[in-house]
N, C-alpha and C positions, 0 to 999 in steps of 0.2 A: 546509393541512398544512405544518407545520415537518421542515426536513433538520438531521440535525447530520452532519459530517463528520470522523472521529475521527483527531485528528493531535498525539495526546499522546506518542506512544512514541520514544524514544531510540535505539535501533536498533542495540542494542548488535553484533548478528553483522555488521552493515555497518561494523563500524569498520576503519581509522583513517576513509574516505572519508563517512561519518557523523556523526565526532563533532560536529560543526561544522556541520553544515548539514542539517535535518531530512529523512528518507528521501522524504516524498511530494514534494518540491520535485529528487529527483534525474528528469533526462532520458528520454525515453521517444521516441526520435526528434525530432521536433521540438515537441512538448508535454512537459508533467511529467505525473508517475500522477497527483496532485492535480485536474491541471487536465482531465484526462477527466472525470473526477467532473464539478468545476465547467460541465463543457459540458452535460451532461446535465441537471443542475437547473438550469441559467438556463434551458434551454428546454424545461423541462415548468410551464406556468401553477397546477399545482396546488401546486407549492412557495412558497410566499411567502418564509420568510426559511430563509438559510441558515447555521448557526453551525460555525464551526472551532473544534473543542475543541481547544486547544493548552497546554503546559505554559509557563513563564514566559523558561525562556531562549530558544526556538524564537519565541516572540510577534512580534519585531522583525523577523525575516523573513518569518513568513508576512505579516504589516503591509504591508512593502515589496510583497511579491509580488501581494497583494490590490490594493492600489494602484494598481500600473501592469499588470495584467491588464487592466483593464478591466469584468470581473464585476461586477454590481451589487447580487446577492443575499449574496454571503457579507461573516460580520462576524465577528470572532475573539471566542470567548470564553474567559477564560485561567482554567487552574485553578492553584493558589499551590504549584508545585512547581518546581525549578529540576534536578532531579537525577534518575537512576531508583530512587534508596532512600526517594524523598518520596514518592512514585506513590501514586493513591486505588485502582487499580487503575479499568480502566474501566468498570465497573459502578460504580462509587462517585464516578468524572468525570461518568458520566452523571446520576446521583443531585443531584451539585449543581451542572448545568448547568441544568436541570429547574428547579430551586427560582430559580438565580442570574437568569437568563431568563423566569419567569414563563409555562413551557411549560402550556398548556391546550388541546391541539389535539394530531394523529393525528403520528405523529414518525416521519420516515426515520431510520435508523441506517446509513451506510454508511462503512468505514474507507477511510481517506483513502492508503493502500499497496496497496488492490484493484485490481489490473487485470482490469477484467471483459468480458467480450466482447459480453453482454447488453445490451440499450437499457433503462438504470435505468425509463423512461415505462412498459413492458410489466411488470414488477416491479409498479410502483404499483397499475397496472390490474388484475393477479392479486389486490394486495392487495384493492382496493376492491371485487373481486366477490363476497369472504367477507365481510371489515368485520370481522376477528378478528388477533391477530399472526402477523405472517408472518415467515419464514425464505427466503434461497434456500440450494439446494443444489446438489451438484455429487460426480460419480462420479470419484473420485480415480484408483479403477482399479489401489489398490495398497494392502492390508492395513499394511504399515510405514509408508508415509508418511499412511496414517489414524490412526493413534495420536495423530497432532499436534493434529487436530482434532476437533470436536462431530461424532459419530455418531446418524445420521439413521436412523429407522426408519418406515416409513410402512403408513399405510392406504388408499390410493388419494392423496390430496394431506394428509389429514389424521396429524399427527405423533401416534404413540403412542410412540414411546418416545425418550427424548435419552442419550447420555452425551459427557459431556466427557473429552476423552483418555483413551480406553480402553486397560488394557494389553492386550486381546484384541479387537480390532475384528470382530465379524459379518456384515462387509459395508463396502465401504468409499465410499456415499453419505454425505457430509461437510456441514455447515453451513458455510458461510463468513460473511465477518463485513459481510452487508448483511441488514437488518431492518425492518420496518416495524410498527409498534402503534398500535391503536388506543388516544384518549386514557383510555380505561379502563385499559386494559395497563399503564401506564408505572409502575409500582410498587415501583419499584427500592426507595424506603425502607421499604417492610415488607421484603422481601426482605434488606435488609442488617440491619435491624432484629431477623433471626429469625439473627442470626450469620452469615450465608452467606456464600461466598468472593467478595469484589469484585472482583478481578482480570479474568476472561476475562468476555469475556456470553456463553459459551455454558453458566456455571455458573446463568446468571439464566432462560436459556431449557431448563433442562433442568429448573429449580425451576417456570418458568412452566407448563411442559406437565403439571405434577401438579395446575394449581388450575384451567386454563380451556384453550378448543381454542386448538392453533396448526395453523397449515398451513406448506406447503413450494413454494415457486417453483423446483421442479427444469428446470435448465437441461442444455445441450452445449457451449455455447460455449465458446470457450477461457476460462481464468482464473488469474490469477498472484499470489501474496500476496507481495508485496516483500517478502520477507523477509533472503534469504541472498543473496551474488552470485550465484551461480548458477539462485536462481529469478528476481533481476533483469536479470542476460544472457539470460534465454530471454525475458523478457516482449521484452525490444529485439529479440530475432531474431524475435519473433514481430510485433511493430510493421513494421520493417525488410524483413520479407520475400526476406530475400535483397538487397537493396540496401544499401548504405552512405549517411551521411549527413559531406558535408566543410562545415566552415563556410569561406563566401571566403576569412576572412582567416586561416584555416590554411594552412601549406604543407608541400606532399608533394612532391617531390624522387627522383628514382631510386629510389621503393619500389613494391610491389604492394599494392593494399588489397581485401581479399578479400570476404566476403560478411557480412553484418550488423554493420558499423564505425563508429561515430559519433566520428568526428574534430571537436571544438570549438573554439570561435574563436582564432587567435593560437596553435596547436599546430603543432608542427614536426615533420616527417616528413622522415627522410632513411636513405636505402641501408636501408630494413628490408621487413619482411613483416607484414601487421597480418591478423587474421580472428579476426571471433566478439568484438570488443573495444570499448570504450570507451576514449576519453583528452580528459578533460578542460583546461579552458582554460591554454595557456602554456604545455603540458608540451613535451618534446621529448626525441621517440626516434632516435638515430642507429644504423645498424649492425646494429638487433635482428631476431630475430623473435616476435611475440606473438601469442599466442593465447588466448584464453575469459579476458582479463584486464582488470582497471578499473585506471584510471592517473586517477591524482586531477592536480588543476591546480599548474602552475610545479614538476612532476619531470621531473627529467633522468636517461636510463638511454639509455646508450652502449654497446654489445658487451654486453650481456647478453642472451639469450632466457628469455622467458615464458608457461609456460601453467601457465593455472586460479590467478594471483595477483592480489592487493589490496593493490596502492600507497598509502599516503598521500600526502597533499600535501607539497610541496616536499621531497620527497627525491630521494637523486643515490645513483643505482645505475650504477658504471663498472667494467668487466672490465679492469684492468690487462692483463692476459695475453693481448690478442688486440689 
């Protein structure tokens, strides 16, 4: 069985702390969301190789980061876009990943911004006891924020109906973006071939449940799709648990650091109040207090207070007035 791990997206709602460094490579405690992934498939023996779909600017870090991981399964494989107006959309990454790789064998689909609580090995297992494509799913638990995603209809485990972002959701049991097919399954080029929308693969699985059975590996665990800061802050508070994480070589000085704070190396903490936060390498907060906010590396903000904002790098936020 081959894995691909989809790490083509730009990440535009994580900007400015995104533009520059691809979202599955941002921190998650003391792992990246990426490398969950990658712990799970080096140690399930059924996956032989593992390919990072990635677009052409992001290539040179996930490179490095492949590198000195230590992982021995994953290999990058680059699709020729550099922007997000070039995008094949990922059904159509997937289409010539398949051809580019010479895939002939049963294929994991998992995105590489999943934080999922599930042990990927049990997924597999469900797969292998139908030997048909699978889906997992998950109970959002809230009609508006099902709209955003593939709505799941079931027959005991078997899928009768799919839609992709519904404006009227019937239940808000969602598809997320982990998959598994058999090598029959993988038919993205007749699929794109009949016109279809390339963009999401839940356009591909809701096309697929009209031609052959899919099932569904509905889960409880927790689950996070990196997408916005705010569902990135919870995945950390949910890693975190209530603790904080300070790197040695930061230093904190006459502040309080309150509960789910990942302070990073060479960060300077001084007379402030941190909780519910991130602050990346070299920043330094004097004075403040922050809250539910990401502070990108080498910003300086002095006497200002924050919550629920998204610092870029190297910016200098100071309060004259205080």
């Amino acid at each position: 069985m081959k894995a691909v791990v989809l790490a083509g997206g730009y990440a535009t709602r994580l900007w400015p702390v995104t533009k520059h460094r691809p979202k599955m490579l941002l921190p998650i405690g003391e792992t990246t969301v990426i490398d969950r992934i990658f712990d799970a498939l080096e140690a399930d023996d059924r996956i032989e190789d593992v390919y990072v779909s990635t677009n052409e600017r992001f290539a040179p870090e996930f490179e490095t980061h492949i590198a000195e991981s230590g992982f021995e399964k994953p290999t990058l494989s680059v699709e020729e876009t550099a922007s997000e107006d070039e995008k094949f959309g990922v059904v159509g990454a997937l289409r010539q990943l398949v051809d580019r790789e010479g895939i002939d064998d049963d294929l994991l689909v998992v995105a590489g911004d999943n934080l999922i609580g599930f042990d990927l090995s049990e997924f597999i297992d469900f797969f292998e006891s139908g030997d048909t494509a699978t889906l997992a799913a998950y109970d959002v638990d809230d009609r508006e924020k099902a709209k955003s995603y593939g709505l799941v209809e079931l027959d005991g485990d078997r899928v009768i109906d799919f839609q992709e972002k519904p404006d009227e959701p019937n239940s808000t049991l969602v598809s997320i973006a982990c998959y598994a097919f058999p090598r029959e399954s993988l038919r993205f080029g007749e699929y794109l071939a009949d016109g279809n929308n390339p963009d999401e693969p839940g356009w591909f699985i809701q096309w697929l449940q009209t031609h052959e059975p899919v099932r569904a590996f509905v889960f409880e665990e927790p689950w996070f799709d990196i997408g916005t800061p705010e569902s990135y802050l919870d995945a950390i508070a949910w890693e975190l648990d209530g603790d904080s994480v300070i790197a040695e070589s930061a230093t904190v000085e006459r502040s309080t650091i309150g509960e789910n704070v990942h302070v990073m190396a060479d960060a300077e903490i001084v007379d402030s109040t941190l909780d519910g936060s991130l602050v990346f390498e070299g920043a330094t907060i004097e004075g403040c207090e922050i809250h539910d906010t990401i502070i990108d590396r080498e910003t300086r903000i002095e006497d200002v207070d924050l919550a629920g904002a998204l610092i870029g790098a190297h910016t200098q936020l100071t309060n004259g007035n205080r």
